[in-house]
C-alpha positions as CSV (number, residue, x, y, z in Angstrom):
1,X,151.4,128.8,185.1
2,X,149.0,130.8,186.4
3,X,148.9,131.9,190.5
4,X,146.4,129.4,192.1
5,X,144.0,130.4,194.9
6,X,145.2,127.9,197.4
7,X,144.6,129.2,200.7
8,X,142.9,132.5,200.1
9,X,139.0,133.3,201.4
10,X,136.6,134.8,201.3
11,X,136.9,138.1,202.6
12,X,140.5,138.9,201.6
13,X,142.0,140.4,199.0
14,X,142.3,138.6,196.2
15,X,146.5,137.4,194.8
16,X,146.6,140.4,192.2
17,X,149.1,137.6,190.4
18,X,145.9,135.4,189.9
19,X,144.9,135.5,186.2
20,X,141.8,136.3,185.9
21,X,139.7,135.9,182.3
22,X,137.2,138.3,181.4
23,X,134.8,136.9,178.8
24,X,133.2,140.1,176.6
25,X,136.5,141.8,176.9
26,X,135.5,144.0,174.4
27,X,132.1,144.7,175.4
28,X,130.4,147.4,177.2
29,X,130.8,145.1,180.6
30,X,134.1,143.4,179.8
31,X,136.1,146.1,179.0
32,X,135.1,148.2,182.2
33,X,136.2,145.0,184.4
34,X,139.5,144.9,182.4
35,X,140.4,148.3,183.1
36,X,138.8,148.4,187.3
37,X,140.9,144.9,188.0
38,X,144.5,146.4,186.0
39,X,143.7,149.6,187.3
40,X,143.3,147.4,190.8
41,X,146.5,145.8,190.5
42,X,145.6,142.7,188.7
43,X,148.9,141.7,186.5
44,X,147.6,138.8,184.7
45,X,144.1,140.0,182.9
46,X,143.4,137.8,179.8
47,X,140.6,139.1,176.9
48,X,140.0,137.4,174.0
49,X,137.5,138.6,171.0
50,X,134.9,136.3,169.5
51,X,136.7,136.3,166.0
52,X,139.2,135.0,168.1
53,X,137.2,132.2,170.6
54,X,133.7,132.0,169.4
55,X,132.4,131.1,172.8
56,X,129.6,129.7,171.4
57,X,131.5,126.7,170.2
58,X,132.2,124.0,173.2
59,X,135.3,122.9,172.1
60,X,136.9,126.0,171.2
61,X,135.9,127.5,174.7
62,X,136.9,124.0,176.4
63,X,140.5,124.6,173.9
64,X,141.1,127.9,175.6
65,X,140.1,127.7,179.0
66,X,142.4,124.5,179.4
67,X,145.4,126.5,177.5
68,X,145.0,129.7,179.3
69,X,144.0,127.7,183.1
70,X,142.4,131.0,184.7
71,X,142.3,131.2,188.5
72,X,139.6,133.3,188.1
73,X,136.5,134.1,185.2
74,X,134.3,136.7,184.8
75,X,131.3,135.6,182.3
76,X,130.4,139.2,181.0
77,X,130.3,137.8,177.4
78,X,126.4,138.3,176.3
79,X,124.4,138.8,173.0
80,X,122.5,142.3,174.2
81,X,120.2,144.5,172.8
82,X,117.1,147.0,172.8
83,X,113.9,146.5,173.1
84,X,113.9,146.5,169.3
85,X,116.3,143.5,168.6
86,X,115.2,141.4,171.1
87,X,111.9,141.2,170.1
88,X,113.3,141.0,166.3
89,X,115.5,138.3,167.2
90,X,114.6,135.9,170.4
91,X,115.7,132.6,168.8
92,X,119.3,134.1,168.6
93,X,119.1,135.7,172.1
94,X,117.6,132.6,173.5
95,X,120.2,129.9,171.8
96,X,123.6,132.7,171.7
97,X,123.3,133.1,175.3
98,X,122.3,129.4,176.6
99,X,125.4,128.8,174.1
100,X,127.9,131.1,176.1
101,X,127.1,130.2,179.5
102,X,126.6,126.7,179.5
103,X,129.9,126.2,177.3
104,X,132.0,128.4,179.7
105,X,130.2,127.0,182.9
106,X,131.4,123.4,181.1
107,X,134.9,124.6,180.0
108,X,135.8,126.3,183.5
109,X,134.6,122.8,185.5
110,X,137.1,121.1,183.0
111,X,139.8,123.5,183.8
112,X,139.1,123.4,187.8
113,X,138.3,127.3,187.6
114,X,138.0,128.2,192.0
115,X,136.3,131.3,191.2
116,X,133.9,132.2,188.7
117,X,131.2,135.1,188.6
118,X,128.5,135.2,186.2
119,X,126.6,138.2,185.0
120,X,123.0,138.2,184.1
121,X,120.7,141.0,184.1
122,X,117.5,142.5,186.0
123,X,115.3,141.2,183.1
124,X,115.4,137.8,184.9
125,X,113.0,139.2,187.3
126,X,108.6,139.2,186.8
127,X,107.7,142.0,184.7
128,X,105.0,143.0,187.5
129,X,107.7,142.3,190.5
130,X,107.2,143.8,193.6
131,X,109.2,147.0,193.8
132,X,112.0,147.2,194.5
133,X,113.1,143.8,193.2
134,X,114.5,141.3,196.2
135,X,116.8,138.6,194.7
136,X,114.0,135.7,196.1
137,X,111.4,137.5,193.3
138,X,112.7,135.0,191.2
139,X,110.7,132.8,189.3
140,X,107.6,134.4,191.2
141,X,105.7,135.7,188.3
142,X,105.8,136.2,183.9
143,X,108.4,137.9,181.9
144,X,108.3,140.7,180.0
145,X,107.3,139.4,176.6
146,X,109.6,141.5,175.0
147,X,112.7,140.3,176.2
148,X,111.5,136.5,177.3
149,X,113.6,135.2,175.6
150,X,116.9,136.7,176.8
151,X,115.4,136.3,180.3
152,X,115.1,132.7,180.2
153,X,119.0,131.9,179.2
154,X,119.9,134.9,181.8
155,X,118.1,132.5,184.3
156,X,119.6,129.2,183.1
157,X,123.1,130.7,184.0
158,X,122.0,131.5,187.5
159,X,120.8,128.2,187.6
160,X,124.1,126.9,185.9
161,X,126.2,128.5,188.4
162,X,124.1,127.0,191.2
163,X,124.1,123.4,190.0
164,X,127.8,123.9,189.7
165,X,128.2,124.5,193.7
166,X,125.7,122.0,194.4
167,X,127.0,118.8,192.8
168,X,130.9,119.7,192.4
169,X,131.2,122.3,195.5
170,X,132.2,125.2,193.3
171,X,132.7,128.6,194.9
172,X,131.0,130.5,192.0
173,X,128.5,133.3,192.2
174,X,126.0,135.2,190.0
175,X,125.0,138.8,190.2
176,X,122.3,140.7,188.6
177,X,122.8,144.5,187.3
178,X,120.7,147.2,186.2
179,X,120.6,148.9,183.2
180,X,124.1,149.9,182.3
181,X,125.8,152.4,180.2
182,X,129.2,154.1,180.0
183,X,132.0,154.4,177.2
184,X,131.9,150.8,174.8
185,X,128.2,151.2,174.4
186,X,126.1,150.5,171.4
187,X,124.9,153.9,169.9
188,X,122.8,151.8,167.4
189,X,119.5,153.1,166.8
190,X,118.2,149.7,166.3
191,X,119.9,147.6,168.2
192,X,120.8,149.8,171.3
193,X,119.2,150.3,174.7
194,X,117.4,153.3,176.0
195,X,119.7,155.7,177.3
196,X,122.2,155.7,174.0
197,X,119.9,155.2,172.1
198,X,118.4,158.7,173.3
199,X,122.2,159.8,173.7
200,X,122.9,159.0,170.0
201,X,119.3,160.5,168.7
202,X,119.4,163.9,170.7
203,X,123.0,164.7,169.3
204,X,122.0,163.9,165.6
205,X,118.8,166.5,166.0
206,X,121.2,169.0,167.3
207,X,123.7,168.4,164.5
208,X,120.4,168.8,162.1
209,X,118.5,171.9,163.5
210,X,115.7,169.6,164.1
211,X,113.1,171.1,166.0
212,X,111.8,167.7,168.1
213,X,113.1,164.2,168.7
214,X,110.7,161.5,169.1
215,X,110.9,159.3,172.4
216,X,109.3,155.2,172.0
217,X,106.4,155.2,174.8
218,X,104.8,157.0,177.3
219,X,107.7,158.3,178.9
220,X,106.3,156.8,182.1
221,X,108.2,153.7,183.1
222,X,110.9,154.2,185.7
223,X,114.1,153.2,185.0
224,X,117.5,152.6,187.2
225,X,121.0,153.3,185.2
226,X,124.5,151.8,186.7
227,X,127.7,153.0,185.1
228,X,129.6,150.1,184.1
229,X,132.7,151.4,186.0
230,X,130.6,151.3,188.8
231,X,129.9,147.6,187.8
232,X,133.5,146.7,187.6
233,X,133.9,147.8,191.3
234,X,131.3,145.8,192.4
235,X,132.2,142.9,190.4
236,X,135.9,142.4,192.2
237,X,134.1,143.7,195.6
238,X,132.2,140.5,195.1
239,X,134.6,138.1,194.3
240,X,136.5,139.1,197.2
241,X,133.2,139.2,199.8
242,X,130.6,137.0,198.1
243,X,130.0,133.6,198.1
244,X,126.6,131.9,198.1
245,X,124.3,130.4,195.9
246,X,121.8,133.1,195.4
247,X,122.3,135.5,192.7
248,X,122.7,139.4,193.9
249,X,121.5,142.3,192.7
250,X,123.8,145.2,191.3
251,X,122.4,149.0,191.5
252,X,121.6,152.2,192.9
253,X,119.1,151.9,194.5
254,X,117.2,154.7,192.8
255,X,115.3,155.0,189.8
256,X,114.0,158.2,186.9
257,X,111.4,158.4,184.5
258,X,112.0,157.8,181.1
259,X,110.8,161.0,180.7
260,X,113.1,162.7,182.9
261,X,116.0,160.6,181.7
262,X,115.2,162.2,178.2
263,X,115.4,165.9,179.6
264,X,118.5,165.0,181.2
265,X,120.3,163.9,177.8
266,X,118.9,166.4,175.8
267,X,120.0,169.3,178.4
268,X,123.6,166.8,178.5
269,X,123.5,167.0,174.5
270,X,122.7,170.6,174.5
271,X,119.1,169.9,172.6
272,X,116.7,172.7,173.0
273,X,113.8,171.6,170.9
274,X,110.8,169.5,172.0
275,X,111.0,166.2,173.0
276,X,107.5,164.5,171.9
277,X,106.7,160.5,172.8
278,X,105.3,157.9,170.4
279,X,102.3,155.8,172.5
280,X,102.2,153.4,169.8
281,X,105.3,152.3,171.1
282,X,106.2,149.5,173.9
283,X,107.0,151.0,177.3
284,X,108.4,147.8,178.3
285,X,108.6,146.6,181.8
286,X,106.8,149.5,183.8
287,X,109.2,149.9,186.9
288,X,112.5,148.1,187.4
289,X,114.1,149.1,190.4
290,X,116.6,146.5,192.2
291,X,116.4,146.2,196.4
292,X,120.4,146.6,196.8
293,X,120.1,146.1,200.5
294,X,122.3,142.9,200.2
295,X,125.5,144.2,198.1
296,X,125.2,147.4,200.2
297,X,125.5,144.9,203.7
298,X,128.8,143.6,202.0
299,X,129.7,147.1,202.2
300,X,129.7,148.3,198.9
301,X,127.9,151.0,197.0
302,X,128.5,153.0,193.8
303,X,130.3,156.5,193.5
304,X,128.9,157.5,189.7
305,X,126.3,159.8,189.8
306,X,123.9,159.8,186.7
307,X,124.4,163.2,185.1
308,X,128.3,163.2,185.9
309,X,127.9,159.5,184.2
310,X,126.2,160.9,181.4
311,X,128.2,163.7,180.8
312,X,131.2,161.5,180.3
313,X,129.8,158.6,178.5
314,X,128.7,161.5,176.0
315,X,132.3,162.9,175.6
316,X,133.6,159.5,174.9
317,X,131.0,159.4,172.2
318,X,132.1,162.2,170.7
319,X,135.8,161.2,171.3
320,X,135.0,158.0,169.0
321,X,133.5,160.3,166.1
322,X,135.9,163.0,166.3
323,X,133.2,165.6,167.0
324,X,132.8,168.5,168.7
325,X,130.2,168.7,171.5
C-alpha cells in the first residue's frame, strides 16, 4: 500500500515514500519526471508503456490506477507531433488525447488520487495572443489552424482538471510548457518538432557533404525552447507549491528566431554550409512567448541554458546511433 498524503500541504515537501505515477513514462516528458523525482528522492515511481496500459481504453486505465492506488499522478502521456502530423492527422490528435485525459482524470477520481498534475501545452493559447502569453489569454481569441485540433483536447484537460476541484474538491492542477526538447525526443523528419527536427537534418547534411539544408518558413517566427529536465524541476516545484484552479505557464521567459535557432544547431552540429528557407512553407504561430511571472513568484526558475541544452540533447543523439560527432 502506497504512503497516503494525509496531513501534508501545500508548501512542504512532498513524503518521498508517496508513489507517484508518471503517465508517458517513456516519453520525451515522462521520462525526464522519472529520472528529476528518483533523482529527488522519490522511492516509489511507477511507469507503465502503452503496449502495456493503453490509456486510451477506460477500463484498462480505471484497471491500473485502482491496482497500483498512486498518491500522486503526473498526466505527461500525450499523442505529439510537428507541424507536419498534426495537420496530417487532427482526428487522431483530437480523439487520442480527449481519450487520455478524460480516462485518467476518470480513473484517478475512482482511485481517490489527492494530487494530480496535468500537462498541456502553450498551443492552447490564441494564435494572435498578446505577447507574452498571461494564463487568463485563454479562450480569448482563434487557434492556430494548424494544430486546432490538439489545442482543443489540451484545453478540455484544463477544463477536466478544473471541473474535478469544483464539484469533488480535488487538489489537482494543470500547467502549460513551452516548446520542449532534450534526450527521448523524436528526431523524425515527419513527425517531429522544430528544433530536432533541424537537429536531426543539419547532422545528416554534414554526414553527406551537402552544401545547404533547407529550413520550412520564413525563419521569422520567434520561438521559446524549455529543456525537459528543466520541466521535471518545475513539475515537482509545483506539486509541492501550487494549488489553484488556473492552469500555469512553464518557460523561460525568453524567446529566438527560428532563424537564429537554425544557426545555433548548425554551429552545434558543426554544419558550415548555407542554411536557405522554404516560404511556401507554414511559419506557424508567429510569436509564442509564455509570461512566467506566476511560476517565477512561486520561486522557481530554470537553470538550462539553450546552447548548453542543445549541445547535450545532440550528444545523446548521437549516443543513440553510435556516431561520432
Amino acid at each position: 500500500m502506497t504512503a497516503p498524503l494525509t496531513g501534508w500541504e501545500i508548501g512542504r515537501p512532498l513524503p518521498r515514500d508517496a508513489r507517484v505515477f508518471v503517465a508517458g513514462s517513456a516519453g520525451l516528458v515522462g521520462s525526464a519526471v522519472v529520472r528529476h523525482l528518483r533523482a529527488a528522492g522519490f522511492t516509489d515511481v511507477v511507469g507503465v508503456r502503452s503496449s502495456q496500459v493503453d490509456l486510451r481504453d477506460l477500463a484498462a486505465t480505471t484497471r491500473f490506477l485502482a491496482e497500483t492506488r498512486p498518491a500522486i499522478v503526473v498526466d505527461a502521456a500525450a499523442r505529439v507531433g510537428g507541424i507536419a502530423a498534426n495537420a496530417a492527422e487532427p482526428v487522431e490528435f483530437l480523439h487520442d488525447n480527449l481519450r487520455i485525459q478524460a480516462n485518467l482524470l476518470d480513473a484517478a477520481h475512482r482511485a481517490a488520487v489527492p494530487r494530480l498534475l496535468l500537462l498541456g501545452s502553450s498551443c492552447i493559447y490564441p494564435k494572435f495572443a498578446e505577447q507574452p502569453i498571461r494564463e487568463d489569454s485563454l479562450l480569448t481569441g482563434a487557434l492556430e489552424p494548424t494544430n486546432d485540433a490538439y489545442a482543443i483536447a489540451k484545453i478540455a484537460g484544463i477544463m477536466g482538471v478544473q471541473s474535478y476541484r469544483r464539484e469533488y474538491g480535488r487538489s489537482w492542477i494543470s500547467a502549460m510548457p513551452t516548446n520542449l526538447y532534450g534526450p527521448g525526443d523524436n528526431f523524425d523528419l515527419e513527425k517531429s518538432h522544430v528544433l530536432p527536427a533541424l537537429m536531426r537534418k543539419f547532422r545528416e547534411a554534414k554526414v553527406a557533404g551537402a552544401p545547404t539544408v533547407t529550413v520550412w518558413g520564413t525563419g521569422t517566427p520567434r520561438r521559446e525552447f524549455l529543456h525537459t529536465d528543466d520541466l521535471a524541476a518545475a513539475c515537482l516545484h509545483l506539486l509541492e507549491h501550487y494549488d489553484d484552479p488556473s492552469p500555469i505557464n512553464v518557460g523561460v521567459g525568453e524567446d529566438v528566431p527560428i532563424a537564429d535557432l537554425a544557426s545555433l544547431v548548425a554551429r552545434t552540429v558543426g554544419f558550415t554550409g548555407e542554411i536557405v528557407y522554404d516560404t511556401s512553407r507554414p511559419d506557424g504561430t508567429p510569436r509564442k512567448l509564455l509570461d512566467v511571472s506566476r511560476l517565477q513568484a512561486l520561486g522557481w526558475k530554470p537553470t538550462i541554458g539553450l546552447a548548453e541544452g542543445l549541445a547535450s540533447t545532440y550528444q545523446w543523439f548521437l549516443d543513440q546511433q553510435g556516431a561520432q560527432p
